[in-house]
Backbone as a chain_set.jsonl record, in Angstrom:
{"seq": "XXXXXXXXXXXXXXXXXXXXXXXXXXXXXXXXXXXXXXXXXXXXXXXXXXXXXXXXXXXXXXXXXXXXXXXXXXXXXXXXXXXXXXXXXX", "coords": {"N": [[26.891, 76.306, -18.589], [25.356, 75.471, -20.483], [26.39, 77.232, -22.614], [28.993, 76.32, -23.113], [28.122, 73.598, -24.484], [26.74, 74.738, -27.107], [29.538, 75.655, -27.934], [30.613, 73.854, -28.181], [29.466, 72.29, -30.175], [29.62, 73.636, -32.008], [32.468, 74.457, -33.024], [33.113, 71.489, -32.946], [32.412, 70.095, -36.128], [34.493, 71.423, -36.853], [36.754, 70.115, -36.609], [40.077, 68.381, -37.967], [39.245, 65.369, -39.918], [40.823, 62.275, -40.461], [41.501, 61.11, -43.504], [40.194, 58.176, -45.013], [42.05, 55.795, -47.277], [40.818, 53.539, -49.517], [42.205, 50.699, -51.582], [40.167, 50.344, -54.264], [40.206, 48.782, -55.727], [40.478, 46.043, -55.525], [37.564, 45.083, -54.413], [36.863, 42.661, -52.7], [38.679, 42.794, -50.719], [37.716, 44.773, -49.317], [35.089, 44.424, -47.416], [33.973, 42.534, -44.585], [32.849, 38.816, -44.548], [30.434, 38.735, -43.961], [29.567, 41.137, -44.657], [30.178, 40.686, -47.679], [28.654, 38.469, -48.466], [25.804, 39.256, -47.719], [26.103, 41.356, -49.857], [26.474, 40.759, -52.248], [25.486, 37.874, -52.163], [27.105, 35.81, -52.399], [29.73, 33.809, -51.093], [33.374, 34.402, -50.514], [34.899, 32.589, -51.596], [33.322, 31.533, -53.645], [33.23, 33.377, -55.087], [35.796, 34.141, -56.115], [36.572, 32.001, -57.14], [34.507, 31.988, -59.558], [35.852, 34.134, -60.75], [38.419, 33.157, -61.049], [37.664, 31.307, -63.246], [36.469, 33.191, -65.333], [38.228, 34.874, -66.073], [40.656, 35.261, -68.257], [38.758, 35.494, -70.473], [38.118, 37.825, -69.425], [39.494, 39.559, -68.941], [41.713, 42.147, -70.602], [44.63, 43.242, -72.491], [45.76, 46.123, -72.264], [46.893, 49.526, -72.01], [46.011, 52.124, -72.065], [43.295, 53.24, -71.325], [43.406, 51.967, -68.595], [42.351, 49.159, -67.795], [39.703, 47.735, -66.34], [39.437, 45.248, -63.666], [39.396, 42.339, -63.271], [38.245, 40.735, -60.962], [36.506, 42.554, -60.309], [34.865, 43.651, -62.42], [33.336, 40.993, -62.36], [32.419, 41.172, -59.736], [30.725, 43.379, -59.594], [28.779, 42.593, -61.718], [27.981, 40.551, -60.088], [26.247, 42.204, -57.931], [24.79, 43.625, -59.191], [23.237, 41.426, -60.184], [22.167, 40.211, -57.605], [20.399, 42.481, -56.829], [18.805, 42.726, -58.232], [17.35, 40.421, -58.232], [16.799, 40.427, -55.312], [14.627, 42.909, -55.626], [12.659, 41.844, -57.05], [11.751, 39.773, -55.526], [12.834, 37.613, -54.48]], "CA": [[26.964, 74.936, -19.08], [24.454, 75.687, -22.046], [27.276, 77.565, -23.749], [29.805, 74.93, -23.167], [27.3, 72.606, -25.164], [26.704, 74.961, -28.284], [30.303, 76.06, -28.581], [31.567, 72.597, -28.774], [29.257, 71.996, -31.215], [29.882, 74.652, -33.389], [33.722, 73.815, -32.926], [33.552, 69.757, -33.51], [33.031, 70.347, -37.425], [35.467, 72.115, -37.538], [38.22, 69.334, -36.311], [39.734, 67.773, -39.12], [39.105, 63.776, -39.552], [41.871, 61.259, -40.828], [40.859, 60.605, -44.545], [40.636, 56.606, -45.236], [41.96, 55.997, -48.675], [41.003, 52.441, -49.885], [42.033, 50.182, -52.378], [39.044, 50.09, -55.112], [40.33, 47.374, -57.711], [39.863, 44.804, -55.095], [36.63, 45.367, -53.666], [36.426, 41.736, -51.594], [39.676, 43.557, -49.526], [36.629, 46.174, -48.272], [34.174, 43.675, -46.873], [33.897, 40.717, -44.65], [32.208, 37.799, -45.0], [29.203, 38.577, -43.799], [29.018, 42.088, -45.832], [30.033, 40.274, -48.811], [27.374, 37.576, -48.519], [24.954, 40.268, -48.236], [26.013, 42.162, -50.885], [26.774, 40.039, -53.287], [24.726, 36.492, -52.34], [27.798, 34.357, -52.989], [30.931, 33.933, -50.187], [34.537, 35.017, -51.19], [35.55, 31.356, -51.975], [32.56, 31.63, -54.814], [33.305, 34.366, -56.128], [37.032, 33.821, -56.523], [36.305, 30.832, -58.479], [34.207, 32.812, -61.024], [36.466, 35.117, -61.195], [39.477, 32.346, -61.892], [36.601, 30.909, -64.67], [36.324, 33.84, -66.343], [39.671, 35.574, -65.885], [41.259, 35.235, -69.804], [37.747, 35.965, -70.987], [37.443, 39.645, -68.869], [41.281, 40.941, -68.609], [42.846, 41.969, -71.606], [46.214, 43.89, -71.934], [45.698, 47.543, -72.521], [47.29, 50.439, -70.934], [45.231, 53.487, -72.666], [42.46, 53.801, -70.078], [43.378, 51.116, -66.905], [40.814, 48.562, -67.883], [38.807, 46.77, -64.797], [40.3, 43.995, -63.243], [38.217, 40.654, -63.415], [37.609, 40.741, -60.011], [35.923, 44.233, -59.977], [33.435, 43.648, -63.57], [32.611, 39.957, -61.303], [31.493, 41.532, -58.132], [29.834, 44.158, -59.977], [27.701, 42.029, -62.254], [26.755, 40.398, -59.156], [25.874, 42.842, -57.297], [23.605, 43.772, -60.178], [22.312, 40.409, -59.79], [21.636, 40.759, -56.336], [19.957, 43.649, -56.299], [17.431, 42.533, -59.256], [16.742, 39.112, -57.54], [16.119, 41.238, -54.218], [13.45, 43.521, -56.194], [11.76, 40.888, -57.821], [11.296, 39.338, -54.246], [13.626, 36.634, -54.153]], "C": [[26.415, 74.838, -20.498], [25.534, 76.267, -23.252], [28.529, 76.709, -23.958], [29.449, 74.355, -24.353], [27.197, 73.297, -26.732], [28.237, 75.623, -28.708], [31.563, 75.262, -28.864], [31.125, 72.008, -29.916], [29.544, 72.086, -32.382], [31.037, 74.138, -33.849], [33.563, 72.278, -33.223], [33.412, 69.895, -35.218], [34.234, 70.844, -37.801], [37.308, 71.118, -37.693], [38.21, 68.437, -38.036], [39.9, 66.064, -38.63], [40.512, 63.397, -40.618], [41.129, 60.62, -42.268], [41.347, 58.957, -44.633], [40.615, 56.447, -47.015], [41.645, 54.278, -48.7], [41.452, 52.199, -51.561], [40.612, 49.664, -53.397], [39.152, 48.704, -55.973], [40.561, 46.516, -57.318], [38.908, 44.628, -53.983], [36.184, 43.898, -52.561], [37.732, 42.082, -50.645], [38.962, 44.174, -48.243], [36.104, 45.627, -47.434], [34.494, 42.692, -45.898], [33.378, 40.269, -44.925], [30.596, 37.828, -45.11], [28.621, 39.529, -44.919], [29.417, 41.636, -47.576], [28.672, 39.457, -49.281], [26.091, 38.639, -48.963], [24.75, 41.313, -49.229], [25.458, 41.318, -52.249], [25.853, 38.146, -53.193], [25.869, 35.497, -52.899], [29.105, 34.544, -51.597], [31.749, 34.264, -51.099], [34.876, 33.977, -51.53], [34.507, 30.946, -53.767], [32.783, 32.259, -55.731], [35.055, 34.252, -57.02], [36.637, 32.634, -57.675], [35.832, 31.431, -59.682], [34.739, 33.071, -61.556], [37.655, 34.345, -61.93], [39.046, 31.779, -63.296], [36.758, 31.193, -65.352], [37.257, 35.039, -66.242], [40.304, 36.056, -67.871], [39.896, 35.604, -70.216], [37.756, 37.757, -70.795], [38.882, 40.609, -69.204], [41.794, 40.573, -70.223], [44.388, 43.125, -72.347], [45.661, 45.347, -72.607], [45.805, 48.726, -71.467], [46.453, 51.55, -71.036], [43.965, 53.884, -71.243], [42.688, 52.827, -68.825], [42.016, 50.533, -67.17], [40.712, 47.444, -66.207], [38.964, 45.759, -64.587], [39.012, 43.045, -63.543], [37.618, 40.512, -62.779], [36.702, 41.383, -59.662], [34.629, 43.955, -61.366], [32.753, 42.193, -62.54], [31.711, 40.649, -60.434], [30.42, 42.763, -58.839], [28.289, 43.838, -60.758], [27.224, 41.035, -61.451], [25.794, 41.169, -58.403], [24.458, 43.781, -58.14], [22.615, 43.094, -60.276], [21.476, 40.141, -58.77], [20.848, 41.312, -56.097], [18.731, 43.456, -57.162], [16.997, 41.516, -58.475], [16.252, 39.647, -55.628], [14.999, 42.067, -54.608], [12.557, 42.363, -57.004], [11.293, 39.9, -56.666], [11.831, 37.965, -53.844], [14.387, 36.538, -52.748]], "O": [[26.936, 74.246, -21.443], [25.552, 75.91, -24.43], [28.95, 76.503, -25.096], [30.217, 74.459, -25.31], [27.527, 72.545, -27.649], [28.249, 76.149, -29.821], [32.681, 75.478, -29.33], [31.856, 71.354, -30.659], [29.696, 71.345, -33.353], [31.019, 73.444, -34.865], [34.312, 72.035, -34.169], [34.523, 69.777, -35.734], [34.847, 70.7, -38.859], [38.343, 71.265, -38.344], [37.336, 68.072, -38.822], [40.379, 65.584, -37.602], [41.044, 64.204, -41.381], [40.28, 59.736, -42.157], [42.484, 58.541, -44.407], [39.725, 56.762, -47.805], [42.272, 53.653, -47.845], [41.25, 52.972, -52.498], [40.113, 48.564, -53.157], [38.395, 47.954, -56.591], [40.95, 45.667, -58.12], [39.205, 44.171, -52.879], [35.294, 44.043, -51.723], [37.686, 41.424, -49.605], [39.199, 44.205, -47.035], [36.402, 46.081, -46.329], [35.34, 41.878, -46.267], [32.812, 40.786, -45.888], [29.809, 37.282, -45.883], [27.756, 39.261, -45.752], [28.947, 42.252, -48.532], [27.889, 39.745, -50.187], [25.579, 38.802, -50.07], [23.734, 41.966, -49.467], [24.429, 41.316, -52.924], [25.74, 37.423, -54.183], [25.632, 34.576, -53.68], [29.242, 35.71, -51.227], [31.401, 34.46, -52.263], [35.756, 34.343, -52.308], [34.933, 30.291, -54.719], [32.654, 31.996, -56.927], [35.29, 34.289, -58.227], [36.498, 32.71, -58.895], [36.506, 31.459, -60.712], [34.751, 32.757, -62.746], [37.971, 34.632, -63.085], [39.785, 31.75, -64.28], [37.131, 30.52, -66.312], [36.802, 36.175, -66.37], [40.218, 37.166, -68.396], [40.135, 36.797, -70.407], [37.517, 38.638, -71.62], [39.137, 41.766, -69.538], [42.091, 39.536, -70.816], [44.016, 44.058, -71.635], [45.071, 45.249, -73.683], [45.127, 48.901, -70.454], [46.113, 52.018, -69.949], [44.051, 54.795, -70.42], [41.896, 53.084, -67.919], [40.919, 51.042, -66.939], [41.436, 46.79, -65.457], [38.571, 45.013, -65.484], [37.895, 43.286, -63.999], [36.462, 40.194, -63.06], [35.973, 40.993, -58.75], [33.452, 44.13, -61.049], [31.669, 42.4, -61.994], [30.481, 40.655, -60.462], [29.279, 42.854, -58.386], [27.196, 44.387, -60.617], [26.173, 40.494, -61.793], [24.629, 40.797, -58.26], [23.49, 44.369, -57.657], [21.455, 43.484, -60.408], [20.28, 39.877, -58.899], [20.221, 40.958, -55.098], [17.678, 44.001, -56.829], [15.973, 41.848, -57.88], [15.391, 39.068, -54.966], [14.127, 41.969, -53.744], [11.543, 42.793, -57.554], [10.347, 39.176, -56.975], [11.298, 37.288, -52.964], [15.122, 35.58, -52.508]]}, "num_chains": 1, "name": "protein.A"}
């Protein structure tokens, strides 16, 4: 029985897993509600708005490197925010 146990072990690394590819360049796709909240300290109905706010400000046409959607510099400079207003003990 004991060898059963270490030669399934050995063997389970070895299976291969099902890679999950996501979409990156709309990171409120990844999350729900709750893990947004917690990430980010604002719901998806908040953040969208920002993001419609300051849309023509962030996006501007250039193909040369694939610049960062609106949505994606948003959630990021919250999540920056977040994470300072959580260390500072907020």
């Amino acid at each position: 029985m004991a060898a059963v146990v270490v030669w399934r072990s050995k063997h389970r690394r070895n299976l291969k897993r099902n890679r999950v590819f996501r979409d990156r360049r709309n990171p409120l796709d990844m999350y729900d509600d709750v893990e947004l909240y917690d990430k980010f300290r604002f719901r998806r109905h908040d953040i969208l708005t920002i993001v419609d706010e300051l849309r023509d400000d962030l996006e501007y046409p250039d193909t040369r490197q694939g610049p960062l959607p609106a949505t994606l510099q948003v959630v990021v400079a919250l999540r920056m925010c977040a994470s300072l207003f959580l260390e500072l003990g907020g």
